[in-house]
C-alpha atoms as a printed R data frame, in Angstrom:
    type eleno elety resid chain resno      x      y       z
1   ATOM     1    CA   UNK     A     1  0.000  0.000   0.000
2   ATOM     2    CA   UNK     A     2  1.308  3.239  -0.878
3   ATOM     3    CA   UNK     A     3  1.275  6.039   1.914
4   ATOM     4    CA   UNK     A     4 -1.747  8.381   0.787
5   ATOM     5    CA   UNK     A     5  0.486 11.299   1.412
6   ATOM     6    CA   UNK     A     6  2.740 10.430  -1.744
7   ATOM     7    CA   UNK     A     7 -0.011  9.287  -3.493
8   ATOM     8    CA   UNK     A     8 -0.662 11.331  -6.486
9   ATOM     9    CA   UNK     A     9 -3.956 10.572  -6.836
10  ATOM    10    CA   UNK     A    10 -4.740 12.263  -3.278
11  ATOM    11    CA   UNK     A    11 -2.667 15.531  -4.021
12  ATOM    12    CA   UNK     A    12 -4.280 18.744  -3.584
13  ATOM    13    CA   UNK     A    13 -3.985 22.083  -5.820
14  ATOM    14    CA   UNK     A    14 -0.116 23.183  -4.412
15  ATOM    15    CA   UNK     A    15  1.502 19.698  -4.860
16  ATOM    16    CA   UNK     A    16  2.991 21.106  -7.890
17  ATOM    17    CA   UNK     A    17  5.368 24.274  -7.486
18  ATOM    18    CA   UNK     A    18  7.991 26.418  -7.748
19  ATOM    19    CA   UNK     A    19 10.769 27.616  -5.872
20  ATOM    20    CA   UNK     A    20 14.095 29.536  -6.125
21  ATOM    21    CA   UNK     A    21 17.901 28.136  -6.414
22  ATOM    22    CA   UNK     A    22 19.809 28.987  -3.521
23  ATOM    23    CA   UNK     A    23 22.728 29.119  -5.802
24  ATOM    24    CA   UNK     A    24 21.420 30.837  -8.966
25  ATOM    25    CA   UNK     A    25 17.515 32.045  -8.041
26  ATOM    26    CA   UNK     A    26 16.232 30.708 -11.087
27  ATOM    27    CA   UNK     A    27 12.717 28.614 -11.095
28  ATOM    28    CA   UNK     A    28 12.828 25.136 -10.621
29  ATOM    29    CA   UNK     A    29  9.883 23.167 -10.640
30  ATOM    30    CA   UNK     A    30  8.915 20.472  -7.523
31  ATOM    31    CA   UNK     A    31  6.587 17.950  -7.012
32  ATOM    32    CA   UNK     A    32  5.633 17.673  -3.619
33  ATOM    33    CA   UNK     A    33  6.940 14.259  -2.852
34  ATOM    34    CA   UNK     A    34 10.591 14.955  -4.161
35  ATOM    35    CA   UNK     A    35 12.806 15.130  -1.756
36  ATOM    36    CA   UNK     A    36 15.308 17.017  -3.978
37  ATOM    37    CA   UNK     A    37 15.477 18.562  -7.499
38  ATOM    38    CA   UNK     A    38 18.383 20.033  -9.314
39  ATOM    39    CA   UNK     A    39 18.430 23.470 -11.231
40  ATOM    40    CA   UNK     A    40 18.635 23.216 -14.697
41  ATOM    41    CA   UNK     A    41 20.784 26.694 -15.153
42  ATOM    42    CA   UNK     A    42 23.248 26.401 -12.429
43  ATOM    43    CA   UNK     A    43 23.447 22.471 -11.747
44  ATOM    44    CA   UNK     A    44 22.776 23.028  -7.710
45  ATOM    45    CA   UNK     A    45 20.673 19.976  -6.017
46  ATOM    46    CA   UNK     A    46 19.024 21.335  -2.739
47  ATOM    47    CA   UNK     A    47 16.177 19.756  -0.594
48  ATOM    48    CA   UNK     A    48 12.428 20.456  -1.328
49  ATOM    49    CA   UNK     A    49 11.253 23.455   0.551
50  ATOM    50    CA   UNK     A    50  7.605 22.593   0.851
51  ATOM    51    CA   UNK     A    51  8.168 18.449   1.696
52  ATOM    52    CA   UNK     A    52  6.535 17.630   5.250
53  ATOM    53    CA   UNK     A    53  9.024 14.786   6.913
54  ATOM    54    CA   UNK     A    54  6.658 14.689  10.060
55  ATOM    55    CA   UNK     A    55  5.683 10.694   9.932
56  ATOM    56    CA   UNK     A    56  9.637 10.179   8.270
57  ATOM    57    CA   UNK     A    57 10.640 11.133  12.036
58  ATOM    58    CA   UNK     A    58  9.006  7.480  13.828
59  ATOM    59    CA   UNK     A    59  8.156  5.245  10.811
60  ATOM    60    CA   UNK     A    60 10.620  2.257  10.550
61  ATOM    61    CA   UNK     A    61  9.808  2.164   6.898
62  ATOM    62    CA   UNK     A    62 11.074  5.852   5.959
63  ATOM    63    CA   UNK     A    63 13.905  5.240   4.292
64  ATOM    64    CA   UNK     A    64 12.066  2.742   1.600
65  ATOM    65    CA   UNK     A    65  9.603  5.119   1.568
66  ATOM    66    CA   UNK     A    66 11.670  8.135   0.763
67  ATOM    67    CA   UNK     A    67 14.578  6.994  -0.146
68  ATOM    68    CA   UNK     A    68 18.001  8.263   0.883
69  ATOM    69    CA   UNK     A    69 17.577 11.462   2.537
70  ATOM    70    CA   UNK     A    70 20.240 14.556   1.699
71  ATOM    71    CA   UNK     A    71 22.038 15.335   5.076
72  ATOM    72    CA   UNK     A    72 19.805 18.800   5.825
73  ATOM    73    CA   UNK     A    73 16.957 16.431   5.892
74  ATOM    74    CA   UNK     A    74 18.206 14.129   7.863
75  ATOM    75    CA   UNK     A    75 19.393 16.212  10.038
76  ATOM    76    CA   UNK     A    76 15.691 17.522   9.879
77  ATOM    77    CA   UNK     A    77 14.068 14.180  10.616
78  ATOM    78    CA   UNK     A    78 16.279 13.593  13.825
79  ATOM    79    CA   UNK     A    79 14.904 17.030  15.226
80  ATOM    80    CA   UNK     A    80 11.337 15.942  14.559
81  ATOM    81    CA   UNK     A    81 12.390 12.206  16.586
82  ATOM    82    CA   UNK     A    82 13.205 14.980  19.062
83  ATOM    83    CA   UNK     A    83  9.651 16.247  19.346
84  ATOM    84    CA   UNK     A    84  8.273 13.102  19.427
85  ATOM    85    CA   UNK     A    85 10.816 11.691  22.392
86  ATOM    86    CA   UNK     A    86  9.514 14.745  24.236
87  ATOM    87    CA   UNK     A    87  5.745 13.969  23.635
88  ATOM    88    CA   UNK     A    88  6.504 10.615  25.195
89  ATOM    89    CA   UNK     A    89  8.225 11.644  28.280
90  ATOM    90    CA   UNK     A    90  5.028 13.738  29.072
91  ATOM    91    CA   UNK     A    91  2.682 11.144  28.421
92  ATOM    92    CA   UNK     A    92  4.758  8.677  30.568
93  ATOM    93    CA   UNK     A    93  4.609 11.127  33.622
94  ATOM    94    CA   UNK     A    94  1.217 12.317  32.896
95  ATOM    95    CA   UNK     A    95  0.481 14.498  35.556
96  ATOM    96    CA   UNK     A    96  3.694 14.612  37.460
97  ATOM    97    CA   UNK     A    97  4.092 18.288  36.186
98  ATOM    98    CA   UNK     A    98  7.029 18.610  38.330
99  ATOM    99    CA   UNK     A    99  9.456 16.233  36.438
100 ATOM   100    CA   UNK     A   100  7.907 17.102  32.907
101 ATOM   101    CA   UNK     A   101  8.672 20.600  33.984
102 ATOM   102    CA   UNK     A   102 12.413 19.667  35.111
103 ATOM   103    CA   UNK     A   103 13.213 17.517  31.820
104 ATOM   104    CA   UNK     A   104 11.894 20.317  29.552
105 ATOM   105    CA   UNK     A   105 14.376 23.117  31.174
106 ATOM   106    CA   UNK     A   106 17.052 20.222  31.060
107 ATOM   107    CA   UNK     A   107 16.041 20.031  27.442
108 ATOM   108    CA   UNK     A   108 16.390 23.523  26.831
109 ATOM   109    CA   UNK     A   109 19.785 24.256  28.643
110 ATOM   110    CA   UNK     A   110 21.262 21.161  26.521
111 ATOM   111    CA   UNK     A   111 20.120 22.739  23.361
112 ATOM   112    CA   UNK     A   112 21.768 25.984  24.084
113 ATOM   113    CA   UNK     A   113 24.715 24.524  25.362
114 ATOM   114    CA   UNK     A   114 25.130 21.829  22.858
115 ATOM   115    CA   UNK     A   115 24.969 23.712  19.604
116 ATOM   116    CA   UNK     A   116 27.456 26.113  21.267
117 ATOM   117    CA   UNK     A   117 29.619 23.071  22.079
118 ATOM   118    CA   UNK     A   118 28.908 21.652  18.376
119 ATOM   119    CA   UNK     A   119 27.208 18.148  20.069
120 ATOM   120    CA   UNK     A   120 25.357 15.647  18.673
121 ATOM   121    CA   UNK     A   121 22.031 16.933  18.949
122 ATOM   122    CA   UNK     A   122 20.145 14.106  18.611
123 ATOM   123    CA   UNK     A   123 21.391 12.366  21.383
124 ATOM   124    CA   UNK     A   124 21.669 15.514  23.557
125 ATOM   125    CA   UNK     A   125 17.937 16.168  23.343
126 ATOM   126    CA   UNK     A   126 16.623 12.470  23.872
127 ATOM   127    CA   UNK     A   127 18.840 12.150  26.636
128 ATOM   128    CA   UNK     A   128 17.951 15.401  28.111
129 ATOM   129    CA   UNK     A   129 13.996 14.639  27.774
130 ATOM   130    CA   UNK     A   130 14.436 10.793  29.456
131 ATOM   131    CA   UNK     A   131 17.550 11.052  31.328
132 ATOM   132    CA   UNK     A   132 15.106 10.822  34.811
133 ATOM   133    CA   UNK     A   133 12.210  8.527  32.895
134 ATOM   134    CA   UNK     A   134 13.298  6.030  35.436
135 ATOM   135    CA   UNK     A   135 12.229  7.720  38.539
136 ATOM   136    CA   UNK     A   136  9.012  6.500  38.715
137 ATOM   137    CA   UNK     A   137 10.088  3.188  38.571
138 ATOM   138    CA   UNK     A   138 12.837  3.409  40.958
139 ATOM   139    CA   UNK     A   139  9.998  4.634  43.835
140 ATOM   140    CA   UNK     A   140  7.915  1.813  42.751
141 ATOM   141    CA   UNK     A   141 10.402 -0.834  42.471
142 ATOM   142    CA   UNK     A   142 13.288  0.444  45.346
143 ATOM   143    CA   UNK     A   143 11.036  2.110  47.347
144 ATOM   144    CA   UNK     A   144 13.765  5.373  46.740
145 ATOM   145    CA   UNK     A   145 14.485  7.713  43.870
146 ATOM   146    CA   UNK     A   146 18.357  7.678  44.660
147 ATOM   147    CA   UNK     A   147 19.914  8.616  41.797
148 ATOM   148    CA   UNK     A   148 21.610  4.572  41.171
149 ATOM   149    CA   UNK     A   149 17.666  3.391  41.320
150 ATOM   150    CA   UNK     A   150 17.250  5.893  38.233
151 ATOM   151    CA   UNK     A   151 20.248  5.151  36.660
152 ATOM   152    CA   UNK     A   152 18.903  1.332  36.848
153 ATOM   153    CA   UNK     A   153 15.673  1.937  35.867
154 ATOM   154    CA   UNK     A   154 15.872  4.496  32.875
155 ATOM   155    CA   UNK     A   155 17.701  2.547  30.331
156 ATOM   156    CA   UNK     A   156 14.914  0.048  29.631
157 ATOM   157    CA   UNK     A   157 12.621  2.428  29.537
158 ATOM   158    CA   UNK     A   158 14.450  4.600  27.522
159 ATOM   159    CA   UNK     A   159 15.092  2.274  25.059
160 ATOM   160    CA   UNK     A   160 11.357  1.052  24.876
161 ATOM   161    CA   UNK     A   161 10.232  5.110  23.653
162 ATOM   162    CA   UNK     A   162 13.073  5.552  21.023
163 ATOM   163    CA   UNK     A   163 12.171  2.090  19.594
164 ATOM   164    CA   UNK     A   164  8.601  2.624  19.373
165 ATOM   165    CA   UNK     A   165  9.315  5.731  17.434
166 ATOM   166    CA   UNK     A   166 12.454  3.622  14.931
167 ATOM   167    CA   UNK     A   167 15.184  5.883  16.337
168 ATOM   168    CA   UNK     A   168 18.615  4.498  14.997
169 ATOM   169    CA   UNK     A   169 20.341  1.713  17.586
170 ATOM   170    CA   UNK     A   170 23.563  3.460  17.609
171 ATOM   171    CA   UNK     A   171 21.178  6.853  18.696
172 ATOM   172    CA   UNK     A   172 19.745  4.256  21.163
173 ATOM   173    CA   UNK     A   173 23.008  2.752  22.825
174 ATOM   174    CA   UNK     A   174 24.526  6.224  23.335
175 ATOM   175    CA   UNK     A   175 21.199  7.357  25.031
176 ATOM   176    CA   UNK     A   176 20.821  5.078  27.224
177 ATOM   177    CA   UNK     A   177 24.372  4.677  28.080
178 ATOM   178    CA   UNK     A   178 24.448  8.353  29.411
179 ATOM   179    CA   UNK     A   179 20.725  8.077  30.933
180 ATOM   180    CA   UNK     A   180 22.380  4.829  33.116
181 ATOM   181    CA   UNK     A   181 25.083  6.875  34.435
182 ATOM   182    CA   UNK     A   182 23.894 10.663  34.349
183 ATOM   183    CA   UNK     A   183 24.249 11.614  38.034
184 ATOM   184    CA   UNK     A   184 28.237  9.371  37.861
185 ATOM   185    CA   UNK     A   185 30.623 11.022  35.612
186 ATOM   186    CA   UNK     A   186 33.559  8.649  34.488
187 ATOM   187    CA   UNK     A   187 36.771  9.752  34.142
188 ATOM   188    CA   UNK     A   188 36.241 10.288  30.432
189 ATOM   189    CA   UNK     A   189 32.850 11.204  28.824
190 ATOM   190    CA   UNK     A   190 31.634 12.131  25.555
191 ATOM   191    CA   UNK     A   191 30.643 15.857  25.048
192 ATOM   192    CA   UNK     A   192 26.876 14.188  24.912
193 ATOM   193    CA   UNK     A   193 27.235 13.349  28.242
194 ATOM   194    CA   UNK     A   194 28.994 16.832  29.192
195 ATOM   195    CA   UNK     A   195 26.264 18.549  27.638
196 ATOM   196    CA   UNK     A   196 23.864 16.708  29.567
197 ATOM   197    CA   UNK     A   197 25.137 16.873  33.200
198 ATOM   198    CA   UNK     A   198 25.644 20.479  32.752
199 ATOM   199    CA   UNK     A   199 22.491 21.090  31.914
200 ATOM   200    CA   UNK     A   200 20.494 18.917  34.087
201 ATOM   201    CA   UNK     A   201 23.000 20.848  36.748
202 ATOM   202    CA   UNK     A   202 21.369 24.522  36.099
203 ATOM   203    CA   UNK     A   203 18.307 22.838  36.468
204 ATOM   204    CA   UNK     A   204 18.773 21.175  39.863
205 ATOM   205    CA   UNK     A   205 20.525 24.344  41.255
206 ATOM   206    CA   UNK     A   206 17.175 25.917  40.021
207 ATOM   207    CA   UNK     A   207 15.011 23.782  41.763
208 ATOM   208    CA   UNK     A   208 17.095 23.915  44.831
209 ATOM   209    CA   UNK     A   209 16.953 27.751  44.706
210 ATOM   210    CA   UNK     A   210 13.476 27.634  43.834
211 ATOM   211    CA   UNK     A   211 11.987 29.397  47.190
212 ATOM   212    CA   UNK     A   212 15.248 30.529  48.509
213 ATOM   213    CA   UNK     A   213 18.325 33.073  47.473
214 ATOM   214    CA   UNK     A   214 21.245 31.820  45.816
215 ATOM   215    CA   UNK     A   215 24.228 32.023  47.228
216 ATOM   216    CA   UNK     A   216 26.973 33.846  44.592
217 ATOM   217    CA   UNK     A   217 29.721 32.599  45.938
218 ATOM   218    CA   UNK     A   218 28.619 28.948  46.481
219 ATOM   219    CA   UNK     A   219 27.457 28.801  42.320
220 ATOM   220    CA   UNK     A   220 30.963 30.519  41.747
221 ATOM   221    CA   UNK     A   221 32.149 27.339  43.293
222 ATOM   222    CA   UNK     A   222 29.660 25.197  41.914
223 ATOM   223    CA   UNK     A   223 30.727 26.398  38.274
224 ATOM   224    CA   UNK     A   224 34.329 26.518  38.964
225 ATOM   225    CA   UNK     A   225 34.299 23.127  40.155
226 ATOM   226    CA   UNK     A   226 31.220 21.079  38.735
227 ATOM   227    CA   UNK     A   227 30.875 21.940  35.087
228 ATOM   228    CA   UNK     A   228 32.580 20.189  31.973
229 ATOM   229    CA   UNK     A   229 32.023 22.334  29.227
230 ATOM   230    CA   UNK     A   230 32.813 26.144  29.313
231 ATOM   231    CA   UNK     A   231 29.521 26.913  27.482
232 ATOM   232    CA   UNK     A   232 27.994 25.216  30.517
233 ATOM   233    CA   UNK     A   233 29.457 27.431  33.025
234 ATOM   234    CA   UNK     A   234 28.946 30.523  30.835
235 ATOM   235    CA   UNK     A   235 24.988 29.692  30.338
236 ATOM   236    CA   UNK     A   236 25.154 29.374  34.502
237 ATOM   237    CA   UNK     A   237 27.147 32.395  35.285
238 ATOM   238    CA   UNK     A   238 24.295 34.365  32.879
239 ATOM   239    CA   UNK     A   239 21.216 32.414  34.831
240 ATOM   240    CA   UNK     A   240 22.528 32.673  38.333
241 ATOM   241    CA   UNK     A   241 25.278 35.812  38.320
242 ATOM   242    CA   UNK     A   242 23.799 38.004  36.581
């Protein structure tokens, strides 16, 4: 069965179009479900403009589907695997606000920091949204949320999400490698991993600080000492020192 969404006998007035060459800005013409056309005048190949990716992002059958994706769309579909990682934390925790609220700042300090940092964003973000997805499981199971009960818990859990939704093994491995050891640096770690313990970091000095002052001198410390990447400490020193 062919997916209705490439099927031309569905298409809508629109699917066929124009757009500009980067290169050149002459017209070349796209049908919707290319994923790529070259110009005629100059020769320059570049990614349909219009092309909606959203189901390429969890379908295990996107790549027959589509084909071989040019890098800017792939890098495209792992952001929209991204979205979906984070709709699946929430609906894990349903209403446990306060950890849904906790991975999305985590998410969001990782993001800045990583692209600063030039990290694999990918893996950055899906760790970042389910590097505490085993804390519910730890209470249940342990009786405690310690931080090894997490560590123990998470990966399988972790795991179970990013297959659901066809994310790549190697993507998977690295995840949950970093989700099993997040609060236990080893003596050498992957910039993922840096990324990721800086952020989460900010966001448990936030939560610590939430109904009292911070101390300057004590996050001076904190940053001097704690922190892996400098981006890390320089995204602190702006939340907590300025």
């Amino acid at each position: 069965m062919k997916c209705p969404g490439q099927d031309s006998r569905y298409w809508q007035p629109g699917a066929i179009f124009e757009a500009k060459c980067p290169e050149c800005g002459k017209t070349v013409e796209f049908f919707k479900d290319d994923t790529t056309r070259k110009c005629g005048h100059c020769g320059h190949r570049f990614a349909n403009p219009k092309m909606d990716f959203g189901c390429a992002a969890y379908c295990p059958f996107a790549d027959q589907c589509l084909g071989t994706l040019p890098p800017e769309l792939m890098a495209q579909r792992e952001d929209l695997l991204k979205d979906r990682i984070a709709i699946e934390m929430k609906k894990y925790f349903k209403r446990d606000f306060k950890r849904i609220g906790h991975a999305t700042r985590v998410a969001r300090y990782a993001e800045q920091i990583g692209k600063a940092e030039g990290g694999n964003m990918a893996v950055i973000l899906a760790a970042a949204y389910l590097h505490d997805i085993g804390i519910h499981a730890a209470g249940k199971k342990h009786n405690s949320t310690a931080a090894r009960f997490q560590e123990q818990e998470g990966p399988p859990i972790a795991r179970e999400i990013m297959e659901k939704l066809g994310a790549p093994e190697k993507m998977i491995e690295e995840v949950c490698d970093i989700i099993g050891h997040h609060h236990h640096p080893r003596e050498e770690e992957t910039l993922s991993f840096k990324v990721l313990y800086d952020a989460d970091l900010i966001a448990n000095i936030e939560d610590n600080h939430k109904n009292k002052p911070v101390d300057p001198e004590k996050i001076k410390n904190i940053i001097t000492t704690s922190f892996f990447t400098e981006n890390g400490k320089k995204v602190a020193e702006e939340r907590f020192l300025q």
